[in-house]
C-alpha positions in Angstrom: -18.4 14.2 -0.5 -17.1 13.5 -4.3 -18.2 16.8 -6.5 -17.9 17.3 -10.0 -15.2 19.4 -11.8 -18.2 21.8 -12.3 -19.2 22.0 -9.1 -15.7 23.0 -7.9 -15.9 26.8 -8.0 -19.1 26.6 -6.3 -17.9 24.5 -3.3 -14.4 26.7 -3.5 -16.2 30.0 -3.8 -17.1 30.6 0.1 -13.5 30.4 1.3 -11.4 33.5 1.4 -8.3 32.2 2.9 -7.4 28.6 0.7 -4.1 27.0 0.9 -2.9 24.3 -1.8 -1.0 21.6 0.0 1.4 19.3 -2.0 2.7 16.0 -0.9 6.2 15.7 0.6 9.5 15.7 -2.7 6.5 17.8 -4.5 6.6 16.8 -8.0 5.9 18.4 -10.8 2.4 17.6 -11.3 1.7 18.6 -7.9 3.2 22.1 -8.4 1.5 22.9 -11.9 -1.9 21.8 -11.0 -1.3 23.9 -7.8 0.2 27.0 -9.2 -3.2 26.8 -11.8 -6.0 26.1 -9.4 -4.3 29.2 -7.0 -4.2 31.3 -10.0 -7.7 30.7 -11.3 -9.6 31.1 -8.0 -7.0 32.7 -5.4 -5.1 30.9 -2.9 -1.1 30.4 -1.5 1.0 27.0 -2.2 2.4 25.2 0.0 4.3 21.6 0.6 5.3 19.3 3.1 9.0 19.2 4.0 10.4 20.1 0.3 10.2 19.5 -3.3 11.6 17.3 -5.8 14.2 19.0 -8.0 12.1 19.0 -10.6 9.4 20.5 -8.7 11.5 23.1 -7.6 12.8 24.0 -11.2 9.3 24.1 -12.2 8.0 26.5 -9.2 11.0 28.5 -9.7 10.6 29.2 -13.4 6.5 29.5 -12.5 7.5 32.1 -10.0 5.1 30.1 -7.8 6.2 31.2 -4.3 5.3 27.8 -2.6 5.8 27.9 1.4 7.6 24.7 2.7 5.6 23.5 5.9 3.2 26.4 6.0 0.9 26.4 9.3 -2.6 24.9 7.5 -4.4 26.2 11.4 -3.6 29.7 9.5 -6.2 28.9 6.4 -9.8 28.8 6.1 -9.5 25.6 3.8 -6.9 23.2 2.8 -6.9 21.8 -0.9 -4.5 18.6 -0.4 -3.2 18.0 -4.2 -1.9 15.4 -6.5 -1.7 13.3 -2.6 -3.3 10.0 -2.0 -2.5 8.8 1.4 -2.1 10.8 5.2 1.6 9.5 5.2 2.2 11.8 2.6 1.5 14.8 4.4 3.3 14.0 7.5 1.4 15.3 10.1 0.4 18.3 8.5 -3.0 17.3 7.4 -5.8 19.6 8.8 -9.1 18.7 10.3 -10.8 20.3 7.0 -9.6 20.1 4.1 -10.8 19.0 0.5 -8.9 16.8 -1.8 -8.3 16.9 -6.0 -6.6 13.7 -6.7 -5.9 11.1 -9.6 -5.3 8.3 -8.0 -7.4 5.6 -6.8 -6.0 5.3 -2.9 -9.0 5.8 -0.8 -6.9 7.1 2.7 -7.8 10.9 2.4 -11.3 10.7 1.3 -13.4 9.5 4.2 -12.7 12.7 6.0 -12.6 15.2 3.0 -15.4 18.0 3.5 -15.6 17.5 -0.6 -13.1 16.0 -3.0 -13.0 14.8 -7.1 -11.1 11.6 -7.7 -10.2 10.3 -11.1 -8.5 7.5 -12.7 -6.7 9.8 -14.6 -2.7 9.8 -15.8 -2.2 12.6 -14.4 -3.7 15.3 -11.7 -3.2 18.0 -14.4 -6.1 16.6 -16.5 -8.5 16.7 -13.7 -7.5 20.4 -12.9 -7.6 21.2 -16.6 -11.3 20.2 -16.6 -12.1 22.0 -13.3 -10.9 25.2 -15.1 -12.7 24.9 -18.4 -15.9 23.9 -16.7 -15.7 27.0 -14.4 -15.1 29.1 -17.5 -11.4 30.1 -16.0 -9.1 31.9 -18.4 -5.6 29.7 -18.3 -2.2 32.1 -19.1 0.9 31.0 -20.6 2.0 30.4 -17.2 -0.9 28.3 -15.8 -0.7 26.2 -18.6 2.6 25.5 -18.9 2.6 24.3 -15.1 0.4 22.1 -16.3 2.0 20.4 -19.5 4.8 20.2 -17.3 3.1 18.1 -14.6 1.2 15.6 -17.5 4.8 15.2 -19.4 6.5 13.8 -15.7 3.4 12.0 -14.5 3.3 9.9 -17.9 6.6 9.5 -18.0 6.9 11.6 -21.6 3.3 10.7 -22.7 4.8 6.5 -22.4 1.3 6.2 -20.1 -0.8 8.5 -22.0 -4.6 7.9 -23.4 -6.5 9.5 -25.8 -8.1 11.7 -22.9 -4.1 12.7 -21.7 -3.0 13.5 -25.5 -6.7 16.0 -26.4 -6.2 17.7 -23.4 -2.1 18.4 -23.9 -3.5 19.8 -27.0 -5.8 22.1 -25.7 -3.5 23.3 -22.9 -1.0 24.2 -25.7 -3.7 25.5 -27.8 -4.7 27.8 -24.4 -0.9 28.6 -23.5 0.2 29.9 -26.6 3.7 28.0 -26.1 5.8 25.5 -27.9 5.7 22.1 -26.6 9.4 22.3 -26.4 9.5 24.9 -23.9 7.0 22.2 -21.2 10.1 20.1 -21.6 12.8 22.2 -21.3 11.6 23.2 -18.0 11.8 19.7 -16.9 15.2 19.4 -18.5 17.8 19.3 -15.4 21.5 17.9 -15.7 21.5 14.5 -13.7 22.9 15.3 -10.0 26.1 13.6 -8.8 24.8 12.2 -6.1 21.2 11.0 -8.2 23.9 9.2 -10.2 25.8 7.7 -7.0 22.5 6.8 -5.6 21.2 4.6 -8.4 24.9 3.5 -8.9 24.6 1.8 -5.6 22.1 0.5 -5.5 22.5 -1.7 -8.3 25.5 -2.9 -6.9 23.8 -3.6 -3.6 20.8 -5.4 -5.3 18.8 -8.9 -4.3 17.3 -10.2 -7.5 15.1 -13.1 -7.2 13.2 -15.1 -9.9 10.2 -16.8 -10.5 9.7 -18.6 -13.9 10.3 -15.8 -16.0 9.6 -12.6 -13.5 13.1 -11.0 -11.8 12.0 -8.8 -8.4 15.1 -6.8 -7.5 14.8 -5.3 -3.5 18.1 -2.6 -2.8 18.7 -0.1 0.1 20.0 3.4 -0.4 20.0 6.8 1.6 17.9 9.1 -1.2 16.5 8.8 -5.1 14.8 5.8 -4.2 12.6 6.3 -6.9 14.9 7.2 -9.4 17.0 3.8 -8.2 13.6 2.0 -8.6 12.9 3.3 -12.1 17.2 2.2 -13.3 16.6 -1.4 -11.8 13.4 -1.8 -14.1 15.3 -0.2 -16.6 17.9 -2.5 -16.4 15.8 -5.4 -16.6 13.8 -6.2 -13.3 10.0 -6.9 -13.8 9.7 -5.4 -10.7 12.0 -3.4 -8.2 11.7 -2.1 -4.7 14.1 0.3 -3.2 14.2 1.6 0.8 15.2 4.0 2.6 15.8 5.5 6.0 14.5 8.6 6.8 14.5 9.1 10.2 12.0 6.9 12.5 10.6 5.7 9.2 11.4 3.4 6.1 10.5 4.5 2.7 9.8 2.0 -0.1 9.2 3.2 -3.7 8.4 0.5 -6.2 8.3 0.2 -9.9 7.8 -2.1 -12.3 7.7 -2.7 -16.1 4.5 -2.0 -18.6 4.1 -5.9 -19.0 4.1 -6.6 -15.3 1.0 -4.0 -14.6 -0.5 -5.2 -17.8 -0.9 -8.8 -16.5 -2.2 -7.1 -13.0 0.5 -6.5 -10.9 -1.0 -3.9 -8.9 2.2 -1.6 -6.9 -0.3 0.6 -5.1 -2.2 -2.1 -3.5 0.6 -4.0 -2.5 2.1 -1.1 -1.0 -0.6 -0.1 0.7 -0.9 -3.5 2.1 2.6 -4.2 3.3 2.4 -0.3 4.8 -0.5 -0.7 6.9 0.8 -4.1 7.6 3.5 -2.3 9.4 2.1 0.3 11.1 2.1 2.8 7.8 0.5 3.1 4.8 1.3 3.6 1.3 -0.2 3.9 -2.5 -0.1 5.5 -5.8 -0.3 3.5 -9.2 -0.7 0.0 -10.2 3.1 1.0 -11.6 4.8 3.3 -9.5 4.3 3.3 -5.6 5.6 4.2 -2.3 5.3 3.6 1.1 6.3 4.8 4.4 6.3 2.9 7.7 8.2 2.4 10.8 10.3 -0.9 10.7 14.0 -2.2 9.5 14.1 -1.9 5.5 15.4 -5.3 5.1 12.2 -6.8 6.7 9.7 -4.4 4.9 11.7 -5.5 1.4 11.2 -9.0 2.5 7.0 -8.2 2.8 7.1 -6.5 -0.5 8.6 -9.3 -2.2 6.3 -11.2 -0.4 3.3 -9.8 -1.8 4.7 -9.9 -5.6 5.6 -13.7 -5.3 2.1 -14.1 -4.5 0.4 -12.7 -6.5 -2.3 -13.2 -9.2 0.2 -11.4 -12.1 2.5 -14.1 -11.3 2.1 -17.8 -12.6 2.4 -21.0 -10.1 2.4 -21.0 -6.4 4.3 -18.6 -4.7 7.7 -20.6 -4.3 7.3 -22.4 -7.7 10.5 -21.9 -9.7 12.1 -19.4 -7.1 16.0 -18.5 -7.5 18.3 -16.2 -5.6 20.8 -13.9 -7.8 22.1 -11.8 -5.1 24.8 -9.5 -5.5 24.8 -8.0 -2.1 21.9 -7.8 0.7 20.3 -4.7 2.0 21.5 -3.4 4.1 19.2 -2.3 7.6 20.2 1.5 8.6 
């Protein structure tokens, strides 16, 4: 059942024993609009398998205590956060739970006793309205959790809107903090083996073009989204980048401001091409992931696929199609 941001307190207010799940590599939008919604009306943290690294600075310097793989059969209610699909949560989703998500991935809300879903940048918005229309005081703390998690989700404010920018405002206005010290908590030196990651896998990329559009597909063992965001960087309209973790192949996918603008649409395709293959996947029309069980070279191939045709691209799907390969992926 979707409920208002005002109705959240209500709906929240019968449970005495509420967990706040984040999805698996918690990032920092997940942890800030966590750490707030627990402070404001009571409740533990907790994410599946672990947290990104800047999730983890972030919970560290919020002194949020999140539990990695807490038991949800423990809780009276489950809040699943910042997570739009069940492959997400890996197993750990409960048969009750509620949901306070911004993107548009409808996997989680079907079975959601209630749940508020926006189009919003960011998850932090959405939880900055529940706490003003519920009349919730916001400390320096709570607040800065959530600049935190708006600065990562649009990507330094690159994806805000005028709704992202008045409510930065007002969160710094609440906080009482410098908008310097929201980034300075997201400030980590680059990790070795981040660096080795995307390193490789730019060496190890298939670039392919149609007329003007360049899809690079690469393999690696971890960053994948950091190796996703390089290759786009670098130049690729679009870039897809797998992994192997255990029984399972994860794809995240990025792709430039001018491919989403003409419709390119990451989190359908993703959730396509996951289903497809016995998974699922989602996020945003720009940045995506999936998960499914397969060889990484074959779900690459379906991605690609799916880009080539469609709609965001001009001419039939082979029209104009080159090969610039460097070096294949590689299956693990």
């Amino acid at each position: 059942m979707r409920i208002s941001e005002q109705q959240y307190g209500d709906y929240i207010g019968p449970y005495r024993n509420v967990l706040y799940l984040c999805h698996r590599n918690a990032d920092p939008d997940a942890i800030g609009c966590s750490f707030a919604l627990s402070r404001a009306f009571g409740g533990a943290i907790g994410a599946v398998d672990d947290l990104s690294r800047t999730g983890a600075s972030l919970a560290e310097i919020l002194g949020a205590g999140v539990q990695i793989n807490p038991p949800v059969e423990d809780y009276d209610l489950v809040v699943v956060v910042d997570t739009s699909v069940r492959t997400q949560l890996g197993g750990k989703l409960p048969a009750s739970y509620a949901l306070v998500d911004h993107h548009l991935d409808e996997g989680l809300l079907e079975d959601a006793l209630f749940y508020i879903q926006k189009p919003a940048k960011s998850t932090a918005e959405i939880v900055w309205t529940i706490l003003k229309e519920n009349d919730k005081k916001v400390d320096k703390m709570a607040a800065l959790g959530l600049l935190a998690g708006m600065i990562a989700d649009t990507g330094r404010f690159k994806r805000a809107t005028p709704c992202t920018f008045q409510a930065a405002a007002e969160i710094l206005e609440a906080g009482g903090f410098a908008y310097e010290e929201a980034q300075e908590a997201l400030s980590l030196p680059t990790n070795i083996s981040q660096r080795i990651a995307v390193l490789k896998a730019a060496s190890r990329a298939e670039v392919m073009r149609q007329g003007d559009w360049l899809v690079a597909c690469t393999s690696v063992n971890s960053f994948e989204g950091s190796a996703a965001m390089a290759l786009v960087d670098l130049g690729a309209d679009v870039a897809f980048v797998a992994g192997r973790h255990g029984d399972l192949v994860r794809i995240s996918a990025r792709c430039s401001r001018e491919a989403a603008q003409r419709g390119l649409n990451l989190a359908q395709i993703l959730g396509e091409v996951g289903r497809a293959h016995g998974g699922d996947g989602g996020g945003h029309s720009s940045a995506a992931a999936l998960e499914a069980p397969g060889k990484p070279s074959a779900i690459l191939d379906a991605c690609r696929k799916k880009v080539f045709s469609s709609c965001a691209l001009e001419g039939p799907p082979s029209s104009g199609l080159q090969c610039r390969a460097m070096a294949r992926p590689r299956d693990r």
